[in-house]
C-alpha positions in Angstrom: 124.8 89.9 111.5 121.9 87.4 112.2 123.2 86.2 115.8 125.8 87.6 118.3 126.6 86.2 121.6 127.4 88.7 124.4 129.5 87.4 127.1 130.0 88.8 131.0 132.7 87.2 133.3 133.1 84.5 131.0 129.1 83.6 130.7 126.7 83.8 128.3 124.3 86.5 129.3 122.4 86.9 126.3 121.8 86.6 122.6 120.9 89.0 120.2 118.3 88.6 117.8 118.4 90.1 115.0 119.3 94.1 114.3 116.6 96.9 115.6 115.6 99.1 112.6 112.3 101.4 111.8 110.1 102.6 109.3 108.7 106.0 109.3 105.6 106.6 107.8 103.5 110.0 107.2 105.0 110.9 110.7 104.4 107.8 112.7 108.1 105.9 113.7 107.1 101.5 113.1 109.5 99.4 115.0 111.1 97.0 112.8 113.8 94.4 113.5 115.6 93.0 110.5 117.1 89.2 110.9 119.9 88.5 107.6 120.1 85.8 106.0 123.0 83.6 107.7 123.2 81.0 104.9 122.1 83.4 101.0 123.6 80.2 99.6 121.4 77.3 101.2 119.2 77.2 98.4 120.4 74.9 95.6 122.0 77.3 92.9 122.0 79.9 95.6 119.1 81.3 94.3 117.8 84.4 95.9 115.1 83.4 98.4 112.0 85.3 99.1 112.2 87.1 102.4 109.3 87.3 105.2 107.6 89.9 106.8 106.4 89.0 110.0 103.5 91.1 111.7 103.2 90.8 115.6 99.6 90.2 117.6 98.2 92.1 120.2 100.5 93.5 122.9 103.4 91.8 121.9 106.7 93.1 119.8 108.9 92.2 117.4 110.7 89.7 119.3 107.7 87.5 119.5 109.2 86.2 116.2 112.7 85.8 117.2 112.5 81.9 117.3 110.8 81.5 114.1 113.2 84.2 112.3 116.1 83.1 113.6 115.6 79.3 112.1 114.8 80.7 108.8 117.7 83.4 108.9 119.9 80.0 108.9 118.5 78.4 106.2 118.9 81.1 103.7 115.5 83.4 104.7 115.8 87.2 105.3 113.0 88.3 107.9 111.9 90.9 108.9 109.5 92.2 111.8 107.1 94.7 111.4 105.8 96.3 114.7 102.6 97.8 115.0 101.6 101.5 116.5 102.5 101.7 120.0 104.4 98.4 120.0 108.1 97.4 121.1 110.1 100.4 119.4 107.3 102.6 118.2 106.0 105.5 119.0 103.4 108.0 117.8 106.1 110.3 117.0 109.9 110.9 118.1 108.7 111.2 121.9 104.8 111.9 121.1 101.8 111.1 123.3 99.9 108.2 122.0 96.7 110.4 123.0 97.6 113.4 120.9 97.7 110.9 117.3 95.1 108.4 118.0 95.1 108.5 113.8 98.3 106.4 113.7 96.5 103.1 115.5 93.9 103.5 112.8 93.4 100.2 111.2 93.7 101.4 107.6 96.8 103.7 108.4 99.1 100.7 109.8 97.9 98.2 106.3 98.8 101.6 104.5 102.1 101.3 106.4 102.5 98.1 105.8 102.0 97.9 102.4 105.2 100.8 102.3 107.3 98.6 104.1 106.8 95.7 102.1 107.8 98.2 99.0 110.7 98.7 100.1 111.6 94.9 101.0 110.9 94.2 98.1 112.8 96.8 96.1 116.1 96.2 98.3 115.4 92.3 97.7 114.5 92.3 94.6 111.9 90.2 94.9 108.4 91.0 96.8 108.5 89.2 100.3 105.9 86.6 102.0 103.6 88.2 104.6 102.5 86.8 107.8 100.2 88.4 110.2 99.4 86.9 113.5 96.3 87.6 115.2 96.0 91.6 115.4 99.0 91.7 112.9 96.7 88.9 110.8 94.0 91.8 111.0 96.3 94.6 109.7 97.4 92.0 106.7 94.2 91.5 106.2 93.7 95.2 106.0 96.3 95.4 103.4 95.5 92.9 101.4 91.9 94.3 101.1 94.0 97.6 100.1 95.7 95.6 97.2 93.0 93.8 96.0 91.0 97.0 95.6 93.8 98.4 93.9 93.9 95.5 91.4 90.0 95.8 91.0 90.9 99.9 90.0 93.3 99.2 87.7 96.3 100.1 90.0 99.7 100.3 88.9 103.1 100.0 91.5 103.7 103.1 89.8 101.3 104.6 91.4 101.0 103.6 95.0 104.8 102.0 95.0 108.1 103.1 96.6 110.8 103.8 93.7 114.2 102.9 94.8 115.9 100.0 96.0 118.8 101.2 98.6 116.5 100.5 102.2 118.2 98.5 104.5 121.9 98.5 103.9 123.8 97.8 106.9 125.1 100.3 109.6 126.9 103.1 109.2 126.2 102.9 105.4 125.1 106.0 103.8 122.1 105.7 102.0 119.5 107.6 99.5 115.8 106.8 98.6 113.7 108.6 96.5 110.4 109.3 95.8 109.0 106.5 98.3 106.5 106.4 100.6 108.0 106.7 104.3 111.1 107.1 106.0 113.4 104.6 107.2 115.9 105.0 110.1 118.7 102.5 111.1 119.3 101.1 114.5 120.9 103.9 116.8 121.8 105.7 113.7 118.7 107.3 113.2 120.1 108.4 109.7 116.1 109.8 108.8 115.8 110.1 104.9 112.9 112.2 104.0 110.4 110.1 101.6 107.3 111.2 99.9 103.8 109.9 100.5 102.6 107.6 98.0 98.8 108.3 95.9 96.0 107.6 97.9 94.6 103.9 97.9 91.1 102.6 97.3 88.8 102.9 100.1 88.5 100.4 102.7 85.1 99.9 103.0 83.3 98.5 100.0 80.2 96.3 100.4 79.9 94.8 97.4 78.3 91.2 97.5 80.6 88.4 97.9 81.5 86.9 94.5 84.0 84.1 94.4 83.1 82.8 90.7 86.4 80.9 89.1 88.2 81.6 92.6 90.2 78.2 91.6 91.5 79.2 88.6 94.5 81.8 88.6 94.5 84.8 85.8 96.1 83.8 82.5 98.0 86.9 82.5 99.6 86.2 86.1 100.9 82.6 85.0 102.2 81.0 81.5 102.9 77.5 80.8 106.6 77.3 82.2 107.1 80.9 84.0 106.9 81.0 87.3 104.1 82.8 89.1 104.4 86.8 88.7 103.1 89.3 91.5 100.7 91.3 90.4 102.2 95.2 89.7 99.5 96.5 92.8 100.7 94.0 95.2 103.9 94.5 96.8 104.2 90.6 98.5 104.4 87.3 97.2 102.4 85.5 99.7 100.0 86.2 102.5 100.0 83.9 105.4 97.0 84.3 107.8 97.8 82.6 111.7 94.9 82.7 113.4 93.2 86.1 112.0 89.8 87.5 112.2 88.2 88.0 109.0 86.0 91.0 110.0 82.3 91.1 111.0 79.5 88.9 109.7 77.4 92.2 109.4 76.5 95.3 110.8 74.7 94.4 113.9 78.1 91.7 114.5 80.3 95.2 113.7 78.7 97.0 116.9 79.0 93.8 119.0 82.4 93.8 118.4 82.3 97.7 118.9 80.9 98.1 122.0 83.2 95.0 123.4 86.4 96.5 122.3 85.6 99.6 123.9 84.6 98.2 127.2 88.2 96.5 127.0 89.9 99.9 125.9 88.0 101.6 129.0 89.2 98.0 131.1 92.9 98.5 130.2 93.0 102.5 131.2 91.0 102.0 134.3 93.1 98.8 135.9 96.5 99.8 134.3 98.4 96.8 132.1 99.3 94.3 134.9 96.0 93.7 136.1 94.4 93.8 132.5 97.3 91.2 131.2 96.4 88.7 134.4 92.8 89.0 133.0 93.9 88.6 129.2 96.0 85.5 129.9 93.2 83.9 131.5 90.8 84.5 128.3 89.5 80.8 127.1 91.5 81.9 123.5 95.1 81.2 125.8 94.4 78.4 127.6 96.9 76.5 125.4 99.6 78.4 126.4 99.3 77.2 130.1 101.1 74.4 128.9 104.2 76.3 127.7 107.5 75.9 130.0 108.0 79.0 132.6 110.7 80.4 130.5 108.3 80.7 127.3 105.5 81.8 129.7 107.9 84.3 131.5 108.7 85.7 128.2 105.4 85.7 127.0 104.2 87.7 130.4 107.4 90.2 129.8 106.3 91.3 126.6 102.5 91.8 127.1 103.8 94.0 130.4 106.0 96.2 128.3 103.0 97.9 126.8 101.2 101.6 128.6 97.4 101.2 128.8 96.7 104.3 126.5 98.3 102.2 123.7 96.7 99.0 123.7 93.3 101.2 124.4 93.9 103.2 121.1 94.7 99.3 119.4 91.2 98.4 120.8 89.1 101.4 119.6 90.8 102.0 116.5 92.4 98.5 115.2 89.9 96.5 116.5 87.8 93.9 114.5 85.0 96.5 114.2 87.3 98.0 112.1 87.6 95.3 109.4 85.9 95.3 106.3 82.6 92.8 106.3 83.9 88.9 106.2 82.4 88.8 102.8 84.5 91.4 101.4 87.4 90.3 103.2 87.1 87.1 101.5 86.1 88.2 98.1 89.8 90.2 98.8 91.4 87.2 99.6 89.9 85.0 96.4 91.0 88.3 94.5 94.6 87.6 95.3 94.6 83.9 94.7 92.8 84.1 91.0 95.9 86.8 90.1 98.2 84.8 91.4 99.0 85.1 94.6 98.4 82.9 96.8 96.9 82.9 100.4 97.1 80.7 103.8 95.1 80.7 106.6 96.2 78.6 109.4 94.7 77.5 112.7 95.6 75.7 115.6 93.9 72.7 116.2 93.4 73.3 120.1 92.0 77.1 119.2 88.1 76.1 118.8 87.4 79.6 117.7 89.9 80.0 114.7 89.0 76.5 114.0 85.8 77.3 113.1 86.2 80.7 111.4 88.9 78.5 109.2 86.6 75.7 108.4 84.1 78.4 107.3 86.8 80.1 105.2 87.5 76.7 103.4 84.1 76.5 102.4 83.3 79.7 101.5 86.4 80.4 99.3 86.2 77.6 97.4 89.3 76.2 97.2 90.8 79.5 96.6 92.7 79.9 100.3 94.8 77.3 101.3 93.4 76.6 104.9 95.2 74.2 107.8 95.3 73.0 111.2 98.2 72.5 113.3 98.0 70.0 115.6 99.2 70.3 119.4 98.9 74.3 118.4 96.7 76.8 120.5 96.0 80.3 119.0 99.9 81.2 119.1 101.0 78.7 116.8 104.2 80.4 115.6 104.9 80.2 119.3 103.2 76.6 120.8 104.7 74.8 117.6 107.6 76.9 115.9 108.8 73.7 113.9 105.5 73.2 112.3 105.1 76.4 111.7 108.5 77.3 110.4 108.2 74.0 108.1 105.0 75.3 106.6 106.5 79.2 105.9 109.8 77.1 104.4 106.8 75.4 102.1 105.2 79.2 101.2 108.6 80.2 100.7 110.1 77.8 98.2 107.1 78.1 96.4 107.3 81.4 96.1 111.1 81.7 95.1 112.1 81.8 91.3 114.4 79.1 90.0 117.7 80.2 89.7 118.6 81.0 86.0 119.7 78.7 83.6 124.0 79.6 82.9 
C-alpha cells in the first residue's frame, strides 16, 4: 500500500508514507522504507518500470523523500529509501551503542551495504534500479559506484559479489526465503530476520591511479548493439546513478587533511553542544541559506528530522563518512567515466542558487568530457529534491524511462 489516510474523530490526522522495512547487513540493521508502485500499469504496454533507490543526506531519514516517492509511486515507480548508519530506523545493532561499532558508519561499509541492497532490488524487480544519493547519501553512491567500477576494472562477475535470489520484499505477513545473499532483510514490525551470507570481498577503495578519461563519450560495444537496449554491466547492480549535489572527494592529499581536521572539529562540536544547538548552527551554514525561503511547514519538518538524531551518531558520520573519506576527485571521476563508457549512465545535478555544487559541477562537466550528464536547477538551493520536487521528480521520470526496457513485442 503506497498511501493510507488515518482518521481521528472524523479528521485527517495523518498520512502514511510509504511501508517501514530494513536491511541487515554483516550485523548492522539499515532503515529502509519501501513506497509501491500505485499505478504498475501507467507505462504504455505496462511495461515494468525501473524502480529508484533513494539515499538520504546528512542528519535526515528516509522520509526526507516522501514527497518525491510518493509522486513517482503514482506514476508507475517503485522507490525505495535507503537510510544510512545511525539514521531514522537504524541502529548499530538490535539495541547497540553507536560507540561500541564505530565500523558500521565507515564510508566503505555503508557503499558495501548499499550495493547489497540494490542486489536485492534488483533481483525482486527484475530489473536493476536507478540510484540517487543526496549530499552525504551522494557521497556513499559515490562510494559505491567507485566499488563497481573497480570491480568492472578486475574482471568482476554478479556471481561473485551478487545476492542470488529474488523473494526480498514481498509484502507483510508473507513468508519468505533468500539464499546465499549478502545481508538480511526484515519486514516492518515483523522482524521475520532471514539469515544471508556475506558476499566476496570487493576491490579496494583507495586506488590512485592517474585520471584517464580517453573515449569517456563512447559507450563499450559489448554493453550496447544496434537495436537492444542498454544492458547493466554483470558487476553493477543499478541502472543509473543520480548524483544531487555530492562531493566528489578531495583534490589531494593536503585537501584530504583539511577536510580531516574540519570534520572532526565538527564531530567534537556536535558531542560537546548536544544536537539542538549544533542543528541551529548547521541551518545557519551559507550551503542552507536557500532553504530560508521554504514555508514553516517544510522548515518545521526539515528542523524535526535533523533533531531526531543523538550527537554520537552524527559524530561517527563525521569522522568516519566524511569527505576525507572519499577516494581522490580524480579517481572518483575516472569511476564515474568507467560507468558511462559500459553503459551506464551518470547524473550530477546542482542547484543553481548552491554556488558551491555549482562550481564542483561545472568542473565535473569539463573534466569528464561529456561522459556525466551534468545540470542546474533553477530556483533550487542545495536540497533540490526538497526546494524543487517537480523539477526534480521530472528529471528522475527522464533517468527512469530511459532506463526502462520496451515492453516486448506479442
Amino acid at each position: 500500500m503506497a498511501s493510507e489516510v488515518l482518521k481521528k474523530g472524523g479528521e485527517v490526522t495523518s498520512e502514511v508514507w510509504g511501508e517501514t522495512r530494513g536491511f541487515d547487513f554483516e550485523g548492522m540493521r539499515f532503515g529502509v522504507k519501501a513506497w509501491r508502485a500505485s499505478a504498475p500499469d501507467a507505462r504504455k504496454g505496462g511495461a515494468l518500470s525501473v524502480p529508484i533507490v533513494l539515499v538520504h543526506g546528512f542528519a535526515q531519514q528516509a522520509s526526507t523523500w516522501d514527497k518525491v516517492a510518493l509522486s513517482l509511486s503514482r506514476t508507475g515507480v517503485e522507490c525505495f529509501a535507503f537510510e544510512l548508519a545511525g539514521h531514522g530506523a537504524g541502529a548499530c545493532s538490535a539495541g547497540g551503542d553507536p560507540a561500541e561499532r564505530p565500523d558500521f558508519f565507515d564510508l566503505c561499509f555503508q557503499a558495501r551495504a548499499l550495493l547489497a541492497f540494490c542486489r536485492v532490488v534488483a533481483r525482486d524487480a527484475g530489473v536493476a534500479p536507478v540510484l540517487v544519493g543526496y549530499s552525504m547519501g551522494g557521497r556513499v553512491a559515490l562510494q559505491a559506484a567507485c566499488l563497481a567500477a573497480d570491480d568492472l576494472r578486475d574482471g568482476g562477475d554478479l556471481d561473485r559479489t551478487a545476492l542470488r535470489s529474488s523473494a526480498a520484499f514481498a509484502p507483510r505477513g508473507r513468508e519468505r526465503r533468500l539464499d546465499a545473499v549478502a545481508g538480511d532483510l526484515w519486514d516492518g514490525d515483523q522482524f521475520g530476520r532471514i539469515s544471508l551470507r556475506s558476499s566476496a570481498a570487493f576491490a579496494p577503495c583507495d586506488r590512485t591511479d592517474r585520471l584517464d578519461v580517453t573515449g569517456v563519450g563512447q559507450r563499450d560495444t559489448a554493453a550496447t548493439s544496434a537495436g537492444d537496449a542498454v544492458r547493466m554491466p554483470a558487476a553493477v547492480p543499478f541502472s543509473a546513478l543520480v548524483l544531487e549535489s555530492a562531493g566528489l572527494g578531495p583534490a589531494d592529499d593536503a585537501a584530504r587533511e583539511a577536510l580531516r581536521e574540519r570534520n572532526f572539529a565538527w564531530a567534537a562540536r556536535v558531542r560537546d553542544e548536544g544536537v539542538s544547538a549544533f542543528m541551529d548552527w548547521w541551518a545557519g551554514l551559507p550551503l542552507f541559506e536557500s532553504q530560508r525561503n521554504l514555508d514553516d511547514d517544510q522548515r518545521e519538518r526539515l528542523r524535526a528530522g535533523r533533531l531526531a538524531n543523538d550527537a554520537e551518531s552524527l559524530a561517527l558520520s563525521f569522522e568516519q563518512a566524511g569527505a576525507h573519506q572519499m577516494p581522490l576527485r580524480c579517481e572518483s571521476i575516472r569511476a564515474l567515466c568507467e560507468l558511462s563508457r559500459r553503459g551506464v549512465p551518470v547524473s550530477y545535478l546542482a542547484g543553481r542558487l548552491d554556488a558551491k555544487y555549482c562550481e564542483v559541477l561545472a568542473n565535473l562537466r569539463a573534466d569528464s568530457q561529456g561522459a556525466v550528464s551534468c545540470r542546474v536547477v533553477p530556483a533550487a538551493g542545495h536540497n533540490i529534491h526538497l526546494e524543487q520536487s517537480e523539477a526534480f521528480n521530472a528529471i528522475l521520470g527522464e533517468v527512469v524511462e530511459s532506463c526502462t526496457p520496451e515492453p516486448a513485442a506479442p
